[in-house]
Structures are given as structure tokens and as C-alpha cells.
TORMAR-776889 format. One line per field, with one value per residue (C-alpha): residue in three letters; residue number from 0; x, y, z; chain. Coordinates in Angstrom, 2 decimals, always signed. Layout:
N
residu [ALA/...]
num [NUM/...]
px [X/...]
py [Y/...]
pz [Z/...]
chaine [A/...]
% end
This chain:
315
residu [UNK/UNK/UNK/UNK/UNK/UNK/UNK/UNK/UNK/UNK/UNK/UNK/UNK/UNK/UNK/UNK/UNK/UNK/UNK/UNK/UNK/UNK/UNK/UNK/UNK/UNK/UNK/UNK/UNK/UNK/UNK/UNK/UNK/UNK/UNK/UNK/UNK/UNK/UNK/UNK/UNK/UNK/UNK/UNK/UNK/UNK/UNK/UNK/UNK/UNK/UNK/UNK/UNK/UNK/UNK/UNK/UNK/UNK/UNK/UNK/UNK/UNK/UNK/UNK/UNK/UNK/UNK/UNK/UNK/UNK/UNK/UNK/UNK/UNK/UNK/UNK/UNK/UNK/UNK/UNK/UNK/UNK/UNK/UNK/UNK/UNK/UNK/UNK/UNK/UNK/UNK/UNK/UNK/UNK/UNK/UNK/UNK/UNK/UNK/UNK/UNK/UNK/UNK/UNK/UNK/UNK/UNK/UNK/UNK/UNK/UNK/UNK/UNK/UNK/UNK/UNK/UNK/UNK/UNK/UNK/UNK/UNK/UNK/UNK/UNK/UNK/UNK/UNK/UNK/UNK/UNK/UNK/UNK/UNK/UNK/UNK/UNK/UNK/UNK/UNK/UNK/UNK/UNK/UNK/UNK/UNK/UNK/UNK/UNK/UNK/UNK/UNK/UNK/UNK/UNK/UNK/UNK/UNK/UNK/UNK/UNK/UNK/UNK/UNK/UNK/UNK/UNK/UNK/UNK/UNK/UNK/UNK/UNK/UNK/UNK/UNK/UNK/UNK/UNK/UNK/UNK/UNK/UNK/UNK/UNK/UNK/UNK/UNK/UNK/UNK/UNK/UNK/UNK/UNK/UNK/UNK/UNK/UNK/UNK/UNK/UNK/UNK/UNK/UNK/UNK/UNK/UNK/UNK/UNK/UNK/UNK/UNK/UNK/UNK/UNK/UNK/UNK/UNK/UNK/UNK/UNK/UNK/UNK/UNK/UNK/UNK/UNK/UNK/UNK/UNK/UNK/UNK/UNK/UNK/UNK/UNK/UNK/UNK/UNK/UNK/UNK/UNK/UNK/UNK/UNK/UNK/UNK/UNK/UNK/UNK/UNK/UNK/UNK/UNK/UNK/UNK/UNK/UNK/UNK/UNK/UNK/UNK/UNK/UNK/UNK/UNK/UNK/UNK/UNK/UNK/UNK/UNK/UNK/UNK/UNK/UNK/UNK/UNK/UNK/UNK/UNK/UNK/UNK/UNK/UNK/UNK/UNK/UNK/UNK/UNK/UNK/UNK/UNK/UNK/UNK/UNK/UNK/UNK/UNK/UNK/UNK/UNK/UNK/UNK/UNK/UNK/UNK/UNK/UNK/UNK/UNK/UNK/UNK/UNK/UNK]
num [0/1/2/3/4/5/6/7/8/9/10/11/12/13/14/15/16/17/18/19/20/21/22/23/24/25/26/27/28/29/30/31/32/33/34/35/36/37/38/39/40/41/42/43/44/45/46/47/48/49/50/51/52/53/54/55/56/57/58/59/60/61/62/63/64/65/66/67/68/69/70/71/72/73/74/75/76/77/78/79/80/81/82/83/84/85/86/87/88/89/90/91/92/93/94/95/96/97/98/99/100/101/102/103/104/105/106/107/108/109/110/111/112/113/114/115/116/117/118/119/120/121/122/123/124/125/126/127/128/129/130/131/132/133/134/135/136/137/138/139/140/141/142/143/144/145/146/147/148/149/150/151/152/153/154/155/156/157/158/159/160/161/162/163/164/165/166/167/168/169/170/171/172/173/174/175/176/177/178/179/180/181/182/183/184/185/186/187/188/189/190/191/192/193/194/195/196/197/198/199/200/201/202/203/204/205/206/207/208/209/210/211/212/213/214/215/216/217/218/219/220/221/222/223/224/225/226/227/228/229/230/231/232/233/234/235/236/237/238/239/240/241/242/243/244/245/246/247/248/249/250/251/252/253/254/255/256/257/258/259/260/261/262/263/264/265/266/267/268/269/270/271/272/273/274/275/276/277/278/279/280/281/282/283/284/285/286/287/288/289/290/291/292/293/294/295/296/297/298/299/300/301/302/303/304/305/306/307/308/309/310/311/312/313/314]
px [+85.58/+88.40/+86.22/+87.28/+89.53/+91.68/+91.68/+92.74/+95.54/+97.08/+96.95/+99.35/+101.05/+102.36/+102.84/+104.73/+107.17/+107.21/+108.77/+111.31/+110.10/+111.39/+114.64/+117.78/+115.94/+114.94/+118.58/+120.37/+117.82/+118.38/+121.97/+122.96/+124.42/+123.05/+125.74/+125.09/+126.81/+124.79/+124.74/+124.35/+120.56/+121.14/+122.47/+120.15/+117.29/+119.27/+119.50/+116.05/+114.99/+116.96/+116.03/+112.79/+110.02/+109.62/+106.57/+103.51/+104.28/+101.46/+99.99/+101.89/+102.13/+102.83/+104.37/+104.48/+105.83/+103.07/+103.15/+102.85/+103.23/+104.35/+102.11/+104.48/+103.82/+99.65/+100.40/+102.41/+99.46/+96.63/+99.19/+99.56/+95.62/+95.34/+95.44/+91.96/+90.15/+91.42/+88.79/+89.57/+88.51/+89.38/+89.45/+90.09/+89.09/+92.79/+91.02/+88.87/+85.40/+85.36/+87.14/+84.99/+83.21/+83.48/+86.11/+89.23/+90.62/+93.41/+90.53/+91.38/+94.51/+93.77/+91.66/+93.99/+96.31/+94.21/+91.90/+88.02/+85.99/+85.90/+84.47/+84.65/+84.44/+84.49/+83.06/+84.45/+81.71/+84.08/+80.69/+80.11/+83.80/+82.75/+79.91/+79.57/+77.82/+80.36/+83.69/+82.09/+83.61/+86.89/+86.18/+85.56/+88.40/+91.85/+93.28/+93.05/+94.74/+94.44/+95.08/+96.89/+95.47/+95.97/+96.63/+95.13/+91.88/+92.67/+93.61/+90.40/+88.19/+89.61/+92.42/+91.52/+88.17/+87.22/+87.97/+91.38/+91.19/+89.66/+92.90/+94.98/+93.22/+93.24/+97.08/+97.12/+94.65/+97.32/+95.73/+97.50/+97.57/+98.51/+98.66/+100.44/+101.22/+99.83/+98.02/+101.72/+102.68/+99.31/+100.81/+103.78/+103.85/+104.73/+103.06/+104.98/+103.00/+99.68/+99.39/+96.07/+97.01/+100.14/+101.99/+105.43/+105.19/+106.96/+105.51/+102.12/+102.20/+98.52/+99.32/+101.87/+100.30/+99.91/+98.00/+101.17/+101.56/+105.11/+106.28/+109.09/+108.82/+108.39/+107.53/+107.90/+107.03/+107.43/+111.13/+113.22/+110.38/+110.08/+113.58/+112.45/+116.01/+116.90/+113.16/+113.46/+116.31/+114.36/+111.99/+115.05/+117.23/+113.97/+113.34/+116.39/+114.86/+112.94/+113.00/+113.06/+111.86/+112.07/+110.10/+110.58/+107.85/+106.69/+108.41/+107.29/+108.32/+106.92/+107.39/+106.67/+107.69/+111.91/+111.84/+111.62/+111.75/+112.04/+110.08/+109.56/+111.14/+113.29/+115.10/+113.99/+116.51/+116.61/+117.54/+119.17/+120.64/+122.85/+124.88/+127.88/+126.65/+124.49/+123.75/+120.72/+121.04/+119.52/+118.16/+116.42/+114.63/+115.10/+116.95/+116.04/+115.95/+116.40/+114.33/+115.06/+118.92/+118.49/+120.74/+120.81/+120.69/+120.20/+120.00/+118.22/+118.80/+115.30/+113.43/+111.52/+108.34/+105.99/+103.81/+100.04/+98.48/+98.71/+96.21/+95.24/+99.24/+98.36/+100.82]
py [+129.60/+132.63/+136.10/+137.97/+140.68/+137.44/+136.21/+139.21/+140.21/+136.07/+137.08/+140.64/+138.54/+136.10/+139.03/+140.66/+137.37/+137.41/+141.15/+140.23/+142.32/+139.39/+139.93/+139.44/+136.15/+134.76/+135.35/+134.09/+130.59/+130.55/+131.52/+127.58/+127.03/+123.63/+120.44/+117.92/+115.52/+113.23/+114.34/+111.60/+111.22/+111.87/+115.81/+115.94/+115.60/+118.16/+120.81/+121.03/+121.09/+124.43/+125.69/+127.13/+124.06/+124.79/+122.21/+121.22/+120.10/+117.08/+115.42/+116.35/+118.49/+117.18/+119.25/+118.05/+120.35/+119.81/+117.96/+113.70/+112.74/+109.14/+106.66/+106.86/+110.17/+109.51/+106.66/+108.16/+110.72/+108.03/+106.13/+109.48/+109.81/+106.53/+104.03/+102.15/+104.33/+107.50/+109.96/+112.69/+115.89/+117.54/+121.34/+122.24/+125.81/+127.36/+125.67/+128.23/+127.89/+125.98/+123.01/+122.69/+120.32/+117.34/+117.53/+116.75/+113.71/+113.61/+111.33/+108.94/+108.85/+108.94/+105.65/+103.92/+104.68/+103.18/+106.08/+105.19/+107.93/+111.39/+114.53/+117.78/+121.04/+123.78/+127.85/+131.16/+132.99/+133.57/+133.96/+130.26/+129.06/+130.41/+127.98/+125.35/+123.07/+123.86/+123.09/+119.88/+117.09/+118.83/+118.07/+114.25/+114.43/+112.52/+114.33/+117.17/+117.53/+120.61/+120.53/+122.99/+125.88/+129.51/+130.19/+133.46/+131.65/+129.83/+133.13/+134.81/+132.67/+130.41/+132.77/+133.37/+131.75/+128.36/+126.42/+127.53/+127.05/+123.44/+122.62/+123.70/+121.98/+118.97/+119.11/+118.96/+115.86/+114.13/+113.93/+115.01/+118.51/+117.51/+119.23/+119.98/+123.28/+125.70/+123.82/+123.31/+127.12/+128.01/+125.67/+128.27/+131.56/+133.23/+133.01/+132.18/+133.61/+135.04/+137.76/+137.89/+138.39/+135.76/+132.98/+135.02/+137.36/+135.81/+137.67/+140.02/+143.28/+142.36/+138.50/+137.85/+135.21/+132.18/+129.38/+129.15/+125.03/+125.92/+128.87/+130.97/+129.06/+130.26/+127.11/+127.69/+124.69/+123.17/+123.99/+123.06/+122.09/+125.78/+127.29/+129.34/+127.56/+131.62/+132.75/+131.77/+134.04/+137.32/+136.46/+135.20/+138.72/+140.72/+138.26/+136.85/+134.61/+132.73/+129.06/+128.84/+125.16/+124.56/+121.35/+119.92/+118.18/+114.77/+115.17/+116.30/+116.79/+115.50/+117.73/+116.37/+119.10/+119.83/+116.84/+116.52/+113.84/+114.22/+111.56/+110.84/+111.14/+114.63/+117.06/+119.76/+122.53/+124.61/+128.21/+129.79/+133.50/+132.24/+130.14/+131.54/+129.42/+131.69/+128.07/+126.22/+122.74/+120.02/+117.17/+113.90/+110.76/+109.55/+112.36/+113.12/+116.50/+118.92/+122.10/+123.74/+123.89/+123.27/+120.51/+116.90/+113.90/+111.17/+108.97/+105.60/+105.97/+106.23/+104.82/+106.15/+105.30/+105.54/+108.61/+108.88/+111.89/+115.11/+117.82/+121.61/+122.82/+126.31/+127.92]
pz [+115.95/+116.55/+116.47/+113.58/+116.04/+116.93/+113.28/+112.61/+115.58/+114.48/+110.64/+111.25/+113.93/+110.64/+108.00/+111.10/+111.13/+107.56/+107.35/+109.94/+113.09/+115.20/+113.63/+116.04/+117.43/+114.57/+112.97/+115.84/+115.18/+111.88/+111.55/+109.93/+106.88/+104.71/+105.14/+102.35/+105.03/+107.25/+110.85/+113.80/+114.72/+118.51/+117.15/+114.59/+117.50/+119.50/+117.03/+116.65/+120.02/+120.06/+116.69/+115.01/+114.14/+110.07/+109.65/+111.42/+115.45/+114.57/+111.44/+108.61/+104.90/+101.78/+99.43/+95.67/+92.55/+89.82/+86.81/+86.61/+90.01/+90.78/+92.55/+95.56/+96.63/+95.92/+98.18/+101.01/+101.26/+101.85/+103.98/+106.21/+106.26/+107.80/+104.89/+104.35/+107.14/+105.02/+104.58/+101.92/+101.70/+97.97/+97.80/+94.24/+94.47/+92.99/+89.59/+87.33/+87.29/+84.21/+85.53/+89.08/+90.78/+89.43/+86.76/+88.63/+87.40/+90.48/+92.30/+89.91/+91.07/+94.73/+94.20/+91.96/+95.56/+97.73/+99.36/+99.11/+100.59/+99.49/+99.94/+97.05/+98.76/+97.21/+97.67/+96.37/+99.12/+102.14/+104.30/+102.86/+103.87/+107.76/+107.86/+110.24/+107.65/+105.16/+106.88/+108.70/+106.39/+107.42/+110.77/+109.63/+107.38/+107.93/+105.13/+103.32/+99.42/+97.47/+93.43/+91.26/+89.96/+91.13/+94.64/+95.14/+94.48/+97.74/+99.36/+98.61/+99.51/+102.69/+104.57/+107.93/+107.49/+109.12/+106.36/+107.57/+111.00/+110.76/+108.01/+111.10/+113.97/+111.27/+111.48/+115.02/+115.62/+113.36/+110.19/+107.08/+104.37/+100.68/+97.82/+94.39/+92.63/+94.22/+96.47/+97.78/+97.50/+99.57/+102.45/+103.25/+105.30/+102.34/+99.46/+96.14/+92.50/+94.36/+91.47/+90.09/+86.33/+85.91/+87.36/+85.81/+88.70/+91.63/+94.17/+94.20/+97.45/+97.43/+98.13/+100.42/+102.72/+102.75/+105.05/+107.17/+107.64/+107.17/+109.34/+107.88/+104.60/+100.90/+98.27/+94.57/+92.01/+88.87/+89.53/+86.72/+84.42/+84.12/+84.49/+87.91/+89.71/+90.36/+90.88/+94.90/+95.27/+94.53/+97.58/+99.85/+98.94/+100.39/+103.42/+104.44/+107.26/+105.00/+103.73/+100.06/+99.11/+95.05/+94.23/+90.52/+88.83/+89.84/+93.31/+96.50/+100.58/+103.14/+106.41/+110.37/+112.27/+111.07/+109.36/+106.12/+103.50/+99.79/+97.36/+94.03/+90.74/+90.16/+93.15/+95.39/+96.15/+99.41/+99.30/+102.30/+102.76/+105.55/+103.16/+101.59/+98.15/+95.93/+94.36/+96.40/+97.96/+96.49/+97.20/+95.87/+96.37/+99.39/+101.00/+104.98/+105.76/+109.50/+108.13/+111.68/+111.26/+107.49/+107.37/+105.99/+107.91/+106.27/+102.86/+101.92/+97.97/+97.17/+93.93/+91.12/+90.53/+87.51/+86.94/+87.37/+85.19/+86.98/+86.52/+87.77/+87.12/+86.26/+88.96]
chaine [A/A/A/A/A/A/A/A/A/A/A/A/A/A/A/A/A/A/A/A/A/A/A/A/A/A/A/A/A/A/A/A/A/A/A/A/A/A/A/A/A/A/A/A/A/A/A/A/A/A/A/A/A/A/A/A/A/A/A/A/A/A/A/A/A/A/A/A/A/A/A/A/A/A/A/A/A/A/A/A/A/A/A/A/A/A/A/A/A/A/A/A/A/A/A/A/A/A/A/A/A/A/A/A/A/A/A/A/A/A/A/A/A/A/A/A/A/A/A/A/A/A/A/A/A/A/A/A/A/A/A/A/A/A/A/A/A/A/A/A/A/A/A/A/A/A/A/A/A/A/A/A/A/A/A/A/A/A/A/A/A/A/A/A/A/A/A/A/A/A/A/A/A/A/A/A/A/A/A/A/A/A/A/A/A/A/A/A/A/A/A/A/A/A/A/A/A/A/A/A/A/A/A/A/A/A/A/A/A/A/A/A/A/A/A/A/A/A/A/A/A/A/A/A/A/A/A/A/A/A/A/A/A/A/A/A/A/A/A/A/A/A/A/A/A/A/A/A/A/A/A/A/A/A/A/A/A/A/A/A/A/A/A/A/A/A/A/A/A/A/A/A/A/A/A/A/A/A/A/A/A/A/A/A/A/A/A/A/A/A/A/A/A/A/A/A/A/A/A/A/A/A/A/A/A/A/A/A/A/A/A/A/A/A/A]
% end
């Protein structure tokens, strides 16, 4: 376990990248505009040797925007925690109190996927979240998904605990970080609708970070569900290095290092200062993604898939 002096130093360290104190370097990396055309593999795999890694170096994050999500992105999740040997830990704590343990019906989707063993933590104690006995089915965990909800819930009680250490060290023995909602807006440096009072706030002073799976990164949800298309924008105007990733309902991203792939049934759209479009990109099924010089590379048409019932979409 990191003493609380390095948790701390590694936590300003991340706010520090956040407000742009690495400026010049970072802008010179991330100085690429978005081409909607498909760039040859070989310089795809070039570019992002030389360019900032957006997403988890090992293991992977899945990223889905609320609402019914289709039984190919509840599958792609148990297939990236190992399939039959999956072993899934559920953190639901962005719910309210009301709605925890045992009430999350999103198991039922899990199962109807495939996955068979499970684990519900859950704590709002911070002194709890620092336990060894607590955080040990993380440890045995190939995957990790966290539900919708409210993600300063998640804040409070897990950042820079060792919940969230042993969701990072997770990542980087190859297993794999879902969630949906917020659980997808927690997975970003920057946190997306941490205000305490309302979701309608699109950014809180008070909650600014987020777990950090996705360095440089802000991720907004329920996209065009809710009309927030120009909500990104006010975050990208006041941190110009940043990622904005926009996920739609029933559609998610799954990010391995810079590359990205976009599933299920609606779009995503990518928000970029360095492009002279004030529109964002977007992007849907099937659509392979270079985070690092934000830039498409490939196509296989993708499918849509029937929904499965989605639940904790507070955020």
C-alpha cells in the first residue's frame, strides 16, 4: 500500500496534468486534428509510439453511456475478464443508499452474458475502503464493473484509497474496469458532473478528479439521450489538452492503451480543441479508434444488438 504522503504527492501530480502545468509538451503531443479517414495500421502503430497513451498500458476500460445496454457490450466485458474463469467484482456505491446491496438488477444481466461468480462490494467509510480484508476480492477479481449512480459517491469514498490502487494494479495484471454512467465518468482524469446537488452542473471546483484509467480524458454520458452534445465543450474551452469522449445511451468504448473501439447501438463523439470543427467527431458501431493522435483507423460496420434493462442511470 502507497503511504498517504505518496498518495498524496501522485494525486496533485494528476490535478497538476489536469490544469495544464505540463503545457508546451503536452501541446506539442497532442497538437492532431481527428481524420474520419482510415490510416494504414503500420502508421497508426507509429503514431502512437510517439504520442501520449490515453487508456490503460494493460487490461483494459470499458466505457458505456447509461441507459439499455445491448448484450454485446455485457458480453465483451465478461469476454475481457476471461470468459467462464471471469470473476466479478460489482461496486455499486455511486447508487443511494436506498438502492444498495443487493438491489442491482445489472447482475442479471451479467449472468444472462455469461459471467458466474461475483462479488458486491460496497463501503462509504474511506478507513473501510483502506482495508486489507475489504479490497481482497479485488485482488481475486478479473474484472471490475461499476453501475450508474452519482460519481462523487465514488469519489468520496474510494479516491486515493486502496480500493483504488488495487482497480489500478487490476489493470495492469490484465484484467478488465467496466462500468456505465458514472461508473464510466469516474474512469477519466477529469471528472464529468461530480457536483453534490445535481447532475445539470457539468463540472463541481470541489470534484474535479477522477480515478484516472484514462489520462488526459474527460467522459460525459447519456449523450444525446439528454441533449448534453455542447456540454463537453465547456470543460474542453477551460482545459484545452483534454479528451472529451461523449457516449450515447446503449453504447460504450472499449480502450487498450490508444486504441479504442466503439460498440453497441447509438454513437460516441470525440471533442478536441485542436480541431478547427467546433462540431465533435463521431463515431459508431464498429468504429476503431487511435486516442493518442485522436484519429480513426479503421471500420468493420458493426451490428446492433438487442437491449438488456439498464439500471443506476442517475448521472
Amino acid at each position: 500500500m502507497l503511504s498517504s504522503g505518496i498518495r498524496g504527492l501522485a494525486r496533485s501530480a494528476r490535478v497538476l496534468r489536469l490544469r495544464g502545468v505540463a503545457g508546451t509538451l503536452l501541446a506539442a503531443c497532442l497538437a492532431f486534428s481527428f481524420s474520419t479517414s482510415i490510416a494504414a495500421p503500420l502508421q497508426a502503430q507509429a503514431a502512437s509510439r510517439e504520442s501520449p497513451v490515453v487508456g490503460p498500458p494493460r487490461g483494459a476500460v470499458l466505457l458505456a453511456g447509461g441507459g439499455n445496454l445491448g448484450s454485446e457490450i455485457w458480453e465483451r466485458f465478461i469476454e475481457l475478464a476471461g470468459g467462464d474463469a471471469a470473476r466479478i467484482v460489482v461496486i455499486p456505491t455511486a447508487a443511494p443508499d436506498e438502492d444498495l446491496p443487493y438491489g442491482w438488477r445489472g447482475i442479471e444481466a451479467l449472468r444472462s452474458a455469461g459471467a458466474e461468480e461475483f462479488v458486491l462490494l460496497h463501503t462509504r467509510d474511506r478507513g473501510k475502503a483502506d482495508q486489507e480484508s475489504f479490497v481482497q476480492p479485488i485482488r481475486e477479481a478479473t474484472g471490475v464493473w461499476l453501475p450508474g449512480g452519482r460519481p462523487w459517491r465514488l469519489v468520496d469514498a474510494y479516491l486515493d484509497t486502496r480500493v483504488h490502487e488495487e482497480l489500478f494494479a487490476l489493470l495492469d495484471r490484465g484484467g478488465v474496469v467496466g462500468g456505465t454512467s458514472a461508473g464510466a465518468s469516474i474512469q477519466a482524469s477529469f471528472l464529468m458532473r461530480g457536483d453534490r446537488d445535481t447532475n445539470q452542473i457539468v463540472f463541481s471546483p470541489e470534484y474535479l478528479e477522477g480515478f484516472g484509467f484514462l489520462e488526459r480524458a474527460a467522459v460525459d454520458q447519456h449523450l444525446l439521450a439528454r441533449g448534453r452534445e455542447a456540454d463537453l465543450w465547456e470543460v474542453i474551452d477551460r482545459y484545452p489538452d483534454l479528451l472529451g469522449i461523449g457516449l450515447d445511451e446503449g453504447t460504450a468504448m472499449v480502450v487498450q492503451g490508444n486504441r479504442a473501439e466503439v460498440i453497441g447501438g447509438s454513437q460516441i463523439l470525440l471533442y478536441d480543441a485542436s480541431r478547427d470543427s467546433e462540431l465533435p467527431a463521431r463515431f459508431g458501431a464498429g468504429s476503431f479508434l487511435d486516442l493518442g493522435v485522436r484519429r480513426a483507423i479503421g471500420f468493420d460496420g458493426g451490428s446492433r444488438a438487442r437491449s438488456a434493462a439498464g439500471v443506476g442511470d442517475d448521472c
